[in-house]
Gaussian input, Z-matrix of N, CA and C with variables (Angstrom, degrees):
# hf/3-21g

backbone

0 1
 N
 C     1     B1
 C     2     B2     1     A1
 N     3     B3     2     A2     1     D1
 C     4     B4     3     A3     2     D2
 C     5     B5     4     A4     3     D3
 N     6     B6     5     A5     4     D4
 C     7     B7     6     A6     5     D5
 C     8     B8     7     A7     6     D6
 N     9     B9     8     A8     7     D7
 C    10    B10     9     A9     8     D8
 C    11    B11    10    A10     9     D9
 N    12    B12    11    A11    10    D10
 C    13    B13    12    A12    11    D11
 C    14    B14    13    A13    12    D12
 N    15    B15    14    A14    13    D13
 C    16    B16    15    A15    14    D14
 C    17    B17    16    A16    15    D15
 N    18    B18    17    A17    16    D16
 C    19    B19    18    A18    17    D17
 C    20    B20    19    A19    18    D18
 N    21    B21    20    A20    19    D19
 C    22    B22    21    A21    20    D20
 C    23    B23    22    A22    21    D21
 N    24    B24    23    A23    22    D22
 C    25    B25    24    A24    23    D23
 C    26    B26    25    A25    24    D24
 N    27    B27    26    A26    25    D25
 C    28    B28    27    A27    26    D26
 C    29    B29    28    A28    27    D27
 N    30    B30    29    A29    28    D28
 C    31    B31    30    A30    29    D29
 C    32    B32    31    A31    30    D30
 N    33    B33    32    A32    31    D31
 C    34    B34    33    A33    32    D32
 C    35    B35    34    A34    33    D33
 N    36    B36    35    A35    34    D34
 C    37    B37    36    A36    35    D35
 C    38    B38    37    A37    36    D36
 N    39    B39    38    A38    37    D37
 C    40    B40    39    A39    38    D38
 C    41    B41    40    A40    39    D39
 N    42    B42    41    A41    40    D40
 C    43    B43    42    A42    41    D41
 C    44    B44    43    A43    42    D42
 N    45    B45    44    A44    43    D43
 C    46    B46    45    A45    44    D44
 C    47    B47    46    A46    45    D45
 N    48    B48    47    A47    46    D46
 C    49    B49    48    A48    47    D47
 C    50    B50    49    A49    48    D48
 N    51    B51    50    A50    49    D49
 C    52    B52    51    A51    50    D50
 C    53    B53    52    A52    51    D51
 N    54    B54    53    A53    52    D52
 C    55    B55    54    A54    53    D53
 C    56    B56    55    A55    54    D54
 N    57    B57    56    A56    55    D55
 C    58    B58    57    A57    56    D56
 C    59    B59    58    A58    57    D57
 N    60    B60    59    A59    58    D58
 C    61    B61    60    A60    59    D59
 C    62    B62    61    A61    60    D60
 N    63    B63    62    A62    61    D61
 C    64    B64    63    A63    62    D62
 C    65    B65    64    A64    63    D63
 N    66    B66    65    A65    64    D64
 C    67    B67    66    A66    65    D65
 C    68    B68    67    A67    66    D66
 N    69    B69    68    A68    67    D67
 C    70    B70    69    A69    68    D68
 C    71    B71    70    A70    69    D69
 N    72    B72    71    A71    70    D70
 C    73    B73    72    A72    71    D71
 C    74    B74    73    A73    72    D72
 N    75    B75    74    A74    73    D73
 C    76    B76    75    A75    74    D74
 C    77    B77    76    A76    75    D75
 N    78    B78    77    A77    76    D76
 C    79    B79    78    A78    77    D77
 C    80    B80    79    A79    78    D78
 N    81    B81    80    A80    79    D79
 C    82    B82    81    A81    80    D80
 C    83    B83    82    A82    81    D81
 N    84    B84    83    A83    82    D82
 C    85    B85    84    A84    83    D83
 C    86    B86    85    A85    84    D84
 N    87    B87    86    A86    85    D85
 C    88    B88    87    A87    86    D86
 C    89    B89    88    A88    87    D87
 N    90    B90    89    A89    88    D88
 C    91    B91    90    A90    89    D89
 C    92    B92    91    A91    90    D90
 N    93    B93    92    A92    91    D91
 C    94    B94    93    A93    92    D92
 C    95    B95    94    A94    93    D93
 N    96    B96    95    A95    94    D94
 C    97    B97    96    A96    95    D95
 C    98    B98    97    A97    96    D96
 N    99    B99    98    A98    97    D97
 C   100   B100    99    A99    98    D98
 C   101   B101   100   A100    99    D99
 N   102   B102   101   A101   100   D100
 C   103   B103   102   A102   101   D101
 C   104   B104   103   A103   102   D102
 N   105   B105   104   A104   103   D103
 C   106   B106   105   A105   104   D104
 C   107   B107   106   A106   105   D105
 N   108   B108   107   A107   106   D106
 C   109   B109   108   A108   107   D107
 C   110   B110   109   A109   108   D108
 N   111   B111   110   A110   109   D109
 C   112   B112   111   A111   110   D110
 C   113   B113   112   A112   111   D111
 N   114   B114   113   A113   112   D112
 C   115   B115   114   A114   113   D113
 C   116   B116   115   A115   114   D114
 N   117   B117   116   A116   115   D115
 C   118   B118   117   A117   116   D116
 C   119   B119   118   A118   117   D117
 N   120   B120   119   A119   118   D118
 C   121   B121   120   A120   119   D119
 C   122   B122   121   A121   120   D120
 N   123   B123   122   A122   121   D121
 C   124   B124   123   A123   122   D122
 C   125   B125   124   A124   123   D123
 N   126   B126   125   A125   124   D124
 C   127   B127   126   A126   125   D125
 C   128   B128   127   A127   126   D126
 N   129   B129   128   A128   127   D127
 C   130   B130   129   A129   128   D128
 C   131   B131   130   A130   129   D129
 N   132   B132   131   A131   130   D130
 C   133   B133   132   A132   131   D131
 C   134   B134   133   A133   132   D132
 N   135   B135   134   A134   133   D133
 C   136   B136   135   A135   134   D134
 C   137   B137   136   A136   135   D135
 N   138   B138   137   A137   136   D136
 C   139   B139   138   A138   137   D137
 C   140   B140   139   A139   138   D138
 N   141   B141   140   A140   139   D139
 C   142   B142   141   A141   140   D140
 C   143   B143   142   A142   141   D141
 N   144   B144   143   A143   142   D142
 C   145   B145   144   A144   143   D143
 C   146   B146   145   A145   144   D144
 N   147   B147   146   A146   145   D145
 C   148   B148   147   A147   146   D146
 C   149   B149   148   A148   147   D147
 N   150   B150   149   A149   148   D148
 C   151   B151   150   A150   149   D149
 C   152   B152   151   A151   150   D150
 N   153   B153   152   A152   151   D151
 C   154   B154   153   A153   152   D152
 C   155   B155   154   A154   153   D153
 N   156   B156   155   A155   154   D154
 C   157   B157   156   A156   155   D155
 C   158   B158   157   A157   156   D156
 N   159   B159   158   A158   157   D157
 C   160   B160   159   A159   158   D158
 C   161   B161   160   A160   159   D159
 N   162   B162   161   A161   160   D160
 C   163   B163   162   A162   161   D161
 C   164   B164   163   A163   162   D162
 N   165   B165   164   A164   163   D163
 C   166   B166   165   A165   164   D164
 C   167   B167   166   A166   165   D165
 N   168   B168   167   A167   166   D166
 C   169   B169   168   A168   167   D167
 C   170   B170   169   A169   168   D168
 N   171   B171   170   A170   169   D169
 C   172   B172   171   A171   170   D170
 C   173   B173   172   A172   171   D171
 N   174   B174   173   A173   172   D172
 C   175   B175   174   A174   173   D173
 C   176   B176   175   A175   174   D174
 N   177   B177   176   A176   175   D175
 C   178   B178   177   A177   176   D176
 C   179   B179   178   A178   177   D177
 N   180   B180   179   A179   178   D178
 C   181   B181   180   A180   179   D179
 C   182   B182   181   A181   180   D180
 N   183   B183   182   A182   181   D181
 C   184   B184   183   A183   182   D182
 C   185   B185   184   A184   183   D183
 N   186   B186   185   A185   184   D184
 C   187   B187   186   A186   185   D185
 C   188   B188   187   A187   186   D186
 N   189   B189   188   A188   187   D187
 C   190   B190   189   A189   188   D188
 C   191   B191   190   A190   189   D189
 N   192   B192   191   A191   190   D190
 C   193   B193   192   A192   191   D191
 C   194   B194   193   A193   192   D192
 N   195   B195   194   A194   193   D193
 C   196   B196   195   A195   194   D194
 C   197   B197   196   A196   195   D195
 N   198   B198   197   A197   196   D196
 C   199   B199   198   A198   197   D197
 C   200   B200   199   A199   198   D198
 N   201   B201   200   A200   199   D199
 C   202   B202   201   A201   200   D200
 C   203   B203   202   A202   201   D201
 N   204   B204   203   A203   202   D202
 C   205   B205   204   A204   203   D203
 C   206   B206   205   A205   204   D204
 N   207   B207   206   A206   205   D205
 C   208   B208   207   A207   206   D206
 C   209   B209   208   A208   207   D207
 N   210   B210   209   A209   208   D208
 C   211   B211   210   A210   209   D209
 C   212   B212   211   A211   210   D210
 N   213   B213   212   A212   211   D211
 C   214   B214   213   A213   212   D212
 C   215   B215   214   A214   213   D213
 N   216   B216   215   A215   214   D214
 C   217   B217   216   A216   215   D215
 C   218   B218   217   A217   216   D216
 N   219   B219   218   A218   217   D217
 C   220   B220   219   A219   218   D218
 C   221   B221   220   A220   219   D219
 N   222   B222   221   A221   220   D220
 C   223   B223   222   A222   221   D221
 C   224   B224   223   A223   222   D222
 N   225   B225   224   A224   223   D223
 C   226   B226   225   A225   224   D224
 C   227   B227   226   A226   225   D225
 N   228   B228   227   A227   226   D226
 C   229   B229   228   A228   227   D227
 C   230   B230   229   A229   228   D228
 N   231   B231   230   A230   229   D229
 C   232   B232   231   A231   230   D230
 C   233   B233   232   A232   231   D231
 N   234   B234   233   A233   232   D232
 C   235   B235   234   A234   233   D233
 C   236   B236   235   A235   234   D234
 N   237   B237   236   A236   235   D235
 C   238   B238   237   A237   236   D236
 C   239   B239   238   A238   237   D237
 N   240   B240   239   A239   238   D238
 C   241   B241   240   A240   239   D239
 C   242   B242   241   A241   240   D240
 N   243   B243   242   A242   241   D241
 C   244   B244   243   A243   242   D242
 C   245   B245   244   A244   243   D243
 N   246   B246   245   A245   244   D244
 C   247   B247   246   A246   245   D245
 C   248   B248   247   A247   246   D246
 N   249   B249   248   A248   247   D247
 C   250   B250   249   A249   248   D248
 C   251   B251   250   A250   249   D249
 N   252   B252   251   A251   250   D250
 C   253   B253   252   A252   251   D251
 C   254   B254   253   A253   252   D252
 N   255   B255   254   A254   253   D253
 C   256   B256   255   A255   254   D254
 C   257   B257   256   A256   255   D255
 N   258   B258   257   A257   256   D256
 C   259   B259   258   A258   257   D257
 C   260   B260   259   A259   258   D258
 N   261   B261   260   A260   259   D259
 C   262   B262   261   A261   260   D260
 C   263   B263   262   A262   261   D261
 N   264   B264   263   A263   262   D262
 C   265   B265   264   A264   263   D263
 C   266   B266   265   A265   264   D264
 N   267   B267   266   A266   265   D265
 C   268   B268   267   A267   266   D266
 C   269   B269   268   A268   267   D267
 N   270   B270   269   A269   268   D268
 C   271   B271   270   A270   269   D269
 C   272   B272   271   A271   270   D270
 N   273   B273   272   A272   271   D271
 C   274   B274   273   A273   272   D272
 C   275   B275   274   A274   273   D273
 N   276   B276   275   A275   274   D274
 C   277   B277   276   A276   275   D275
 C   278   B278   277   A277   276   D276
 N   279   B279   278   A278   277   D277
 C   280   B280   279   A279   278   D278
 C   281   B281   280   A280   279   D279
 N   282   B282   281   A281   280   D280
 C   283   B283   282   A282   281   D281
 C   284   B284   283   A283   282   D282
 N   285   B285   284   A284   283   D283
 C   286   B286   285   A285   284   D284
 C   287   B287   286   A286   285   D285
 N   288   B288   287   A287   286   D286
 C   289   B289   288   A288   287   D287
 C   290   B290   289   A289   288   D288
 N   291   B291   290   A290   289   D289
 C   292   B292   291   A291   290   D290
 C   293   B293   292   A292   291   D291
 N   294   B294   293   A293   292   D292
 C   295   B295   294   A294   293   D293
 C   296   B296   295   A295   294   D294

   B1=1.4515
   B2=1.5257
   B3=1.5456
   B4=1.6195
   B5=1.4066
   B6=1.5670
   B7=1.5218
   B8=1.6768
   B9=1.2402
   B10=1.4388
   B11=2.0598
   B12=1.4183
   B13=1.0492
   B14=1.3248
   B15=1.6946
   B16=1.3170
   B17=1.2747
   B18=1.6072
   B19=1.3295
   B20=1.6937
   B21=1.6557
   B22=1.3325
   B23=2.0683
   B24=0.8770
   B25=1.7185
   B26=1.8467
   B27=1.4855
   B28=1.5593
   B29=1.5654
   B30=1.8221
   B31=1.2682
   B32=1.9939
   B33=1.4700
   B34=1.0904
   B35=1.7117
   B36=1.1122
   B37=1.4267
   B38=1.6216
   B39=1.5129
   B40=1.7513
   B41=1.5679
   B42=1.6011
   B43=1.6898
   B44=1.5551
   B45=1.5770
   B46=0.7545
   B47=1.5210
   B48=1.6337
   B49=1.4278
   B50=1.1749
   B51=1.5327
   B52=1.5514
   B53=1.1691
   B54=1.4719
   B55=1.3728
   B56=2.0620
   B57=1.1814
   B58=0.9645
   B59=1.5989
   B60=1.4508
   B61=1.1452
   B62=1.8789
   B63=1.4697
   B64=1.7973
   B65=1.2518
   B66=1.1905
   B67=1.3495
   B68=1.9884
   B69=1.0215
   B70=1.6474
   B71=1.6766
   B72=1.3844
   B73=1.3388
   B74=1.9694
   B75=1.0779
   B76=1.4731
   B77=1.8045
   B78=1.1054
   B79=1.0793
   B80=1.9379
   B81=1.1308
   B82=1.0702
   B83=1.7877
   B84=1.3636
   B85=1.5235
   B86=1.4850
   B87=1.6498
   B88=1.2570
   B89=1.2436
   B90=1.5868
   B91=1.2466
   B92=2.0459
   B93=1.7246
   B94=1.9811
   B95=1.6335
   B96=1.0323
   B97=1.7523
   B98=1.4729
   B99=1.4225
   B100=2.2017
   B101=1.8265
   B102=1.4207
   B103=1.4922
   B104=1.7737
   B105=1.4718
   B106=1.5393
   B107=1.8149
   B108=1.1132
   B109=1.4155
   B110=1.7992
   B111=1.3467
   B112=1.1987
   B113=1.6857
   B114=1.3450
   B115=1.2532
   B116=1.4081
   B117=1.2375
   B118=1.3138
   B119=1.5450
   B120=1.1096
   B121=1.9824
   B122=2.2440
   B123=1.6974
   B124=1.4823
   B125=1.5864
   B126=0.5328
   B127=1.4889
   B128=1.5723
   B129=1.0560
   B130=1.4131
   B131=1.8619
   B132=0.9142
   B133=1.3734
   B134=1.7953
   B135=1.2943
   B136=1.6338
   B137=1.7582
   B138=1.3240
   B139=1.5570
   B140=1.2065
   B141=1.5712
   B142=1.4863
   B143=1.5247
   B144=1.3299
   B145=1.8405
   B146=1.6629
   B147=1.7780
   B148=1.4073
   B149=2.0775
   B150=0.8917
   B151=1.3926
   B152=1.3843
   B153=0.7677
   B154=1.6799
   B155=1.2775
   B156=1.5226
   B157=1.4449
   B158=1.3183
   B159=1.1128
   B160=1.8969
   B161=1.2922
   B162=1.5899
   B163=1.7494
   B164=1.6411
   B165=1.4638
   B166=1.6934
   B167=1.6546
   B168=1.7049
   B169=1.8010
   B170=1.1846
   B171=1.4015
   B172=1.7242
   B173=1.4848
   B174=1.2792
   B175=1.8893
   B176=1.2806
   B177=1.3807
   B178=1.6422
   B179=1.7924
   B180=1.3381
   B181=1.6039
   B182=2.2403
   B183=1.3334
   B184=1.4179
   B185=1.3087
   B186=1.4306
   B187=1.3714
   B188=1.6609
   B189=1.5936
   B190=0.7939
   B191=1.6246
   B192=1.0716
   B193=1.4499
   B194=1.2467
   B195=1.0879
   B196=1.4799
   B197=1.5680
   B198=1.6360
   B199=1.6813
   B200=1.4696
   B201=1.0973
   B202=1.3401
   B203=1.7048
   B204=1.2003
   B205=1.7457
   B206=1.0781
   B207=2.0534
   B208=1.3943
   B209=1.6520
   B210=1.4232
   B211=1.6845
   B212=1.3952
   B213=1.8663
   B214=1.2180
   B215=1.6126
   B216=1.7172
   B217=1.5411
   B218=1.6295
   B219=1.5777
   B220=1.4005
   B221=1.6522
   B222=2.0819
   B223=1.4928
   B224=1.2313
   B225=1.5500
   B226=1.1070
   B227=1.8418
   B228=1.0252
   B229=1.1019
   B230=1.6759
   B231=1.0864
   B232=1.5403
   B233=1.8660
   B234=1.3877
   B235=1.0589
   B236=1.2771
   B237=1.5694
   B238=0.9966
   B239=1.3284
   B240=1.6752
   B241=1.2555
   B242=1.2568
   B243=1.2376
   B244=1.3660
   B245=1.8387
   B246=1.2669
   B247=1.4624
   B248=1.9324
   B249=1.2160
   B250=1.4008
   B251=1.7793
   B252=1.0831
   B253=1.2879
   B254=1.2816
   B255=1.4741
   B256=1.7468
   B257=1.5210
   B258=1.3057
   B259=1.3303
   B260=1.6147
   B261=1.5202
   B262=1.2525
   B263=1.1080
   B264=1.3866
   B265=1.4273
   B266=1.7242
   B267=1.7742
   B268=1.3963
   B269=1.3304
   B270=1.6047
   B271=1.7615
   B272=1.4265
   B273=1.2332
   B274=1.7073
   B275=1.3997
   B276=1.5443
   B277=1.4081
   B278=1.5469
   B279=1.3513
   B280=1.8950
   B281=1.3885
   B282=1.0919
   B283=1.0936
   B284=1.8694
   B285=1.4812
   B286=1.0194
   B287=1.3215
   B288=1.2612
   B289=1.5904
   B290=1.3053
   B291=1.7260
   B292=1.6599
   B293=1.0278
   B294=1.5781
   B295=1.3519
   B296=1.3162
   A1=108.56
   A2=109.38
   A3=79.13
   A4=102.76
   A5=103.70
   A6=122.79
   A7=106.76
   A8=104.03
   A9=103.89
   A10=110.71
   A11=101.87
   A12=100.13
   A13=156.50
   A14=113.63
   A15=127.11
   A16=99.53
   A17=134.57
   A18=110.40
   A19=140.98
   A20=96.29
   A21=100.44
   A22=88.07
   A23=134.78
   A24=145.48
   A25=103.87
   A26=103.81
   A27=110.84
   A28=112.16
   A29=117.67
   A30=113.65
   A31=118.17
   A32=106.42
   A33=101.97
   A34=114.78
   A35=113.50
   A36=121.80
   A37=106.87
   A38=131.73
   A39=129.85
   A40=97.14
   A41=114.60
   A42=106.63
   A43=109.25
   A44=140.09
   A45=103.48
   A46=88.95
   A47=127.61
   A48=139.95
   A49=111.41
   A50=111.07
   A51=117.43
   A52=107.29
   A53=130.08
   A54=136.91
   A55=93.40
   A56=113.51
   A57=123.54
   A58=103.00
   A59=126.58
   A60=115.36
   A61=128.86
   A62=90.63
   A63=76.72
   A64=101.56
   A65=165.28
   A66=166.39
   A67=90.85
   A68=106.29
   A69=122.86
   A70=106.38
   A71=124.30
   A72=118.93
   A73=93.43
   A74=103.04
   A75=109.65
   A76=116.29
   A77=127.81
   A78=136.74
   A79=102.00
   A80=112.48
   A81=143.56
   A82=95.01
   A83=106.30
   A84=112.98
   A85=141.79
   A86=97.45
   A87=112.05
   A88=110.56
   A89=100.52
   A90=80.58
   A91=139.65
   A92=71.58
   A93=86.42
   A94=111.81
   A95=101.40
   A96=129.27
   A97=90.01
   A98=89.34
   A99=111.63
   A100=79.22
   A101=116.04
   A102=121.88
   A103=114.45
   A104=104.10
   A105=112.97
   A106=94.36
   A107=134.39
   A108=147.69
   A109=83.92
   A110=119.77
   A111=130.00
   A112=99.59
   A113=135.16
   A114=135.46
   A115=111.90
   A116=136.88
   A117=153.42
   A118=95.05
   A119=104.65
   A120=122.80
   A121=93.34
   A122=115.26
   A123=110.81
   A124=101.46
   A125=162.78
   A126=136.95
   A127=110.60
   A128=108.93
   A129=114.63
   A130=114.97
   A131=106.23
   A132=130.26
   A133=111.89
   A134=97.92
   A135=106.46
   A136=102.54
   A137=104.05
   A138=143.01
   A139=110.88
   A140=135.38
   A141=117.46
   A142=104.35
   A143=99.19
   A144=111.17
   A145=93.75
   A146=104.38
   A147=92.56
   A148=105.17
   A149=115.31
   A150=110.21
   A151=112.33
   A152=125.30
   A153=136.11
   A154=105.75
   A155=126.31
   A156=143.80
   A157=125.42
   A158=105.80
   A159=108.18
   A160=102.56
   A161=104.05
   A162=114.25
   A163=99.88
   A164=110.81
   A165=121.02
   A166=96.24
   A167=88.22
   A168=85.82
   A169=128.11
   A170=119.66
   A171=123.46
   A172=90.36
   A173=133.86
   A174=125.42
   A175=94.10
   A176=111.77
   A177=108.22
   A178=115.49
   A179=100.12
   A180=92.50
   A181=87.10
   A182=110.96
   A183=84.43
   A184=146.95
   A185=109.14
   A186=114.66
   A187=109.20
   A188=138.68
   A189=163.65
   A190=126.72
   A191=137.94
   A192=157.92
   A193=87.30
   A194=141.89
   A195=144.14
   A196=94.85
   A197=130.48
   A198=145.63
   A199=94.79
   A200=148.92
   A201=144.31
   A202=87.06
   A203=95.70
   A204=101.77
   A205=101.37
   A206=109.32
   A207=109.82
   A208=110.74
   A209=115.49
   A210=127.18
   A211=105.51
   A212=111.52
   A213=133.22
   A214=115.46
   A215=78.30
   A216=84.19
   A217=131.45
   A218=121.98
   A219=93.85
   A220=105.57
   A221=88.37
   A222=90.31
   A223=138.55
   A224=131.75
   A225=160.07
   A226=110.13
   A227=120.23
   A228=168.24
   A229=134.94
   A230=117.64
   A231=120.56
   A232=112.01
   A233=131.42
   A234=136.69
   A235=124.66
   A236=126.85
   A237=148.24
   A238=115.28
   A239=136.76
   A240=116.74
   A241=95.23
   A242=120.59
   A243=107.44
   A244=111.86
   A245=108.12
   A246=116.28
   A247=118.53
   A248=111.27
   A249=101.03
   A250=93.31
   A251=135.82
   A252=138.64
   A253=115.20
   A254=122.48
   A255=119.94
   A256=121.79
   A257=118.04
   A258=102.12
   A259=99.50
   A260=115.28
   A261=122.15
   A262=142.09
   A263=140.69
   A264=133.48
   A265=91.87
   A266=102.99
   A267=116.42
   A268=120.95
   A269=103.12
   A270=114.22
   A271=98.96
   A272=114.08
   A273=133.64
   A274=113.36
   A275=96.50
   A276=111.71
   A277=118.20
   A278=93.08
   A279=107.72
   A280=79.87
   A281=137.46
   A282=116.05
   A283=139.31
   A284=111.08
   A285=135.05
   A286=94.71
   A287=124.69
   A288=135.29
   A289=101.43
   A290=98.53
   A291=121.18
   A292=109.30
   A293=147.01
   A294=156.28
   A295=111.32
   D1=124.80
   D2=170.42
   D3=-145.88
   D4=150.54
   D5=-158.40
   D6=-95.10
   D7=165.03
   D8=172.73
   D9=-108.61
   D10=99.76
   D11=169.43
   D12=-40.80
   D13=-16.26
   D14=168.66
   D15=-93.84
   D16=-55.59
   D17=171.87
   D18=-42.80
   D19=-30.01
   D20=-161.07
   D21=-94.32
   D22=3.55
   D23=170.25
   D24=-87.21
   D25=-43.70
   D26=-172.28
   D27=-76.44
   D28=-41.13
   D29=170.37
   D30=-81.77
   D31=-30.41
   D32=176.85
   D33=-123.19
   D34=70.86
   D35=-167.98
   D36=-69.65
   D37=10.36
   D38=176.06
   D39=-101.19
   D40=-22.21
   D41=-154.83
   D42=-64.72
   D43=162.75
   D44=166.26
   D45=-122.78
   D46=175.75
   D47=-164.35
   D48=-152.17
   D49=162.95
   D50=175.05
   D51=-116.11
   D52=117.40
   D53=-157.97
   D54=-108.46
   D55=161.00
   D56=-172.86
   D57=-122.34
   D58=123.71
   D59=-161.31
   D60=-62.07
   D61=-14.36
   D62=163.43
   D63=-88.95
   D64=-21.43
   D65=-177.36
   D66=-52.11
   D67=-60.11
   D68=-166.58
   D69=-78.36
   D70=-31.39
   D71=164.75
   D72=-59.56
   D73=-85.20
   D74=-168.77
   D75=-33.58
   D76=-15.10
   D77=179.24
   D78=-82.87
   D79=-58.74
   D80=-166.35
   D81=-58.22
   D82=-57.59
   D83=158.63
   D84=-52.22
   D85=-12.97
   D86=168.98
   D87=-85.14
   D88=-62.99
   D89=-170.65
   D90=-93.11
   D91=28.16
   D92=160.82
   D93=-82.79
   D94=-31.45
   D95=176.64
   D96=-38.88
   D97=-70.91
   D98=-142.39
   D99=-57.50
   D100=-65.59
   D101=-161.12
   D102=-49.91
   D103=-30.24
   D104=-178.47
   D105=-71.57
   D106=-61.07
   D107=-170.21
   D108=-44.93
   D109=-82.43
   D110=-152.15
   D111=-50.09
   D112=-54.79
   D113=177.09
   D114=-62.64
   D115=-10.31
   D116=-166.78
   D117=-90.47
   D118=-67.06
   D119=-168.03
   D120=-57.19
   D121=-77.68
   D122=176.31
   D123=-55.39
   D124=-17.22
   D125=163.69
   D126=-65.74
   D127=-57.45
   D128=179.44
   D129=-47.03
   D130=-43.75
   D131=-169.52
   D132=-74.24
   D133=-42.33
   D134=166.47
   D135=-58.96
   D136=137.34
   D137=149.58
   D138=-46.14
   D139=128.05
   D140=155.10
   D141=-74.93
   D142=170.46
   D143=-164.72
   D144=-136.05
   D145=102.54
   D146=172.22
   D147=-117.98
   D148=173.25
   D149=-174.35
   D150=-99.22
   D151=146.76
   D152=-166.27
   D153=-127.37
   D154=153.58
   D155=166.69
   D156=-83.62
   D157=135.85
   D158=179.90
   D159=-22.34
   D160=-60.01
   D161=-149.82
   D162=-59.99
   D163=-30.94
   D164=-171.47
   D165=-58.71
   D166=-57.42
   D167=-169.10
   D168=-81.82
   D169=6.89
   D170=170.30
   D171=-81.35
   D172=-12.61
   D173=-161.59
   D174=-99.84
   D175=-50.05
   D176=-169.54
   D177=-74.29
   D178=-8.80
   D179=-170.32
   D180=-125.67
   D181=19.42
   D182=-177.59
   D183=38.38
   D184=33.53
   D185=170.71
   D186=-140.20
   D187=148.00
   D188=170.73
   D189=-42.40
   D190=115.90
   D191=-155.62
   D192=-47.77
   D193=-64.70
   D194=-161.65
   D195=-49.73
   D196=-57.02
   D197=174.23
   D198=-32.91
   D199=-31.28
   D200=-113.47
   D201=-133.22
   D202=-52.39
   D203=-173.22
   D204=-55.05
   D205=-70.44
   D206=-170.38
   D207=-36.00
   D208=-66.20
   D209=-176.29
   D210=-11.54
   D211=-64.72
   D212=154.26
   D213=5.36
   D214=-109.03
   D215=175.53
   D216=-68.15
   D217=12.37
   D218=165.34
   D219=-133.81
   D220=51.38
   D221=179.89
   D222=74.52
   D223=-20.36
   D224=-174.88
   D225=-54.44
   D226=-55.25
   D227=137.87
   D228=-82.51
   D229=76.65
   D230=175.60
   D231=-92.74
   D232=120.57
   D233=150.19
   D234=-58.19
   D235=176.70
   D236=-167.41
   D237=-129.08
   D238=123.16
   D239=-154.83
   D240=-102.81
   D241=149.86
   D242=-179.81
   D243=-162.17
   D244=111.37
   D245=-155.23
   D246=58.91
   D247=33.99
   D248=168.94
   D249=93.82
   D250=-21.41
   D251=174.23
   D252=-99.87
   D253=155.18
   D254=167.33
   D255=-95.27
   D256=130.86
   D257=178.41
   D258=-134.02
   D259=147.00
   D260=168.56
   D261=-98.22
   D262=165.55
   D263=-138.80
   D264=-117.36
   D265=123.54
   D266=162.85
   D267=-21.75
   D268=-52.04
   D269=-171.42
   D270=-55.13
   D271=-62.97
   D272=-167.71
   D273=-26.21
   D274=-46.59
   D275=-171.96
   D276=-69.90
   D277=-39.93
   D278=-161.41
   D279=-81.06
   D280=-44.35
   D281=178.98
   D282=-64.49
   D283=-7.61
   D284=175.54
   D285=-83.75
   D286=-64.11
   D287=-171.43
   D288=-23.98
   D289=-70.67
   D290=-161.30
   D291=-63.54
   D292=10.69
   D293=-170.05
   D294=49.31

């Protein structure tokens, strides 16, 4: 007979059992499997994140350097410092876009 060890751990996670070591390699193989799939899928799914310039983001969002400061300071908008300059995050933006 043979059982599936992550299921029978996921519905009855108190039982305890005697696994036979290929039973437990193969388990073990699953769930490198399941974890490779799962890091496979969020990676994919992540956005690249590149940084942009004031001047970029007063164009792409139509509003004025001064807009940018305020944003600034009341959090709205937080930059990224980067060499003594600020630059902002792709996401930040698209996400402003997208309301």
């Amino acid at each position: 007979m043979e059982v599936n060890i992550l299921e029978l751990a996921k519905n009855c996670p108190g039982v305890a059992i005697t696994v036979r070591a290929e039973d437990l390699i193969n388990a073990n193989a699953m769930l490198i499997a399941e974890t490779r799939r799962a890091m496979e899928s969020e990676a994919n799914t992540k956005k690249e994140v590149t940084l942009l310039t004031c001047e970029e983001v007063t164009q792409r969002l139509n509003v004025a350097p001064s807009t940018l400061w305020r944003w600034k300071k009341k959090g709205y908008l937080t930059p990224v410092e980067f060499g003594g300059q600020f630059r902002y995050r792709s996401t930040d933006i698209e996400r402003l876009l997208e309301g």
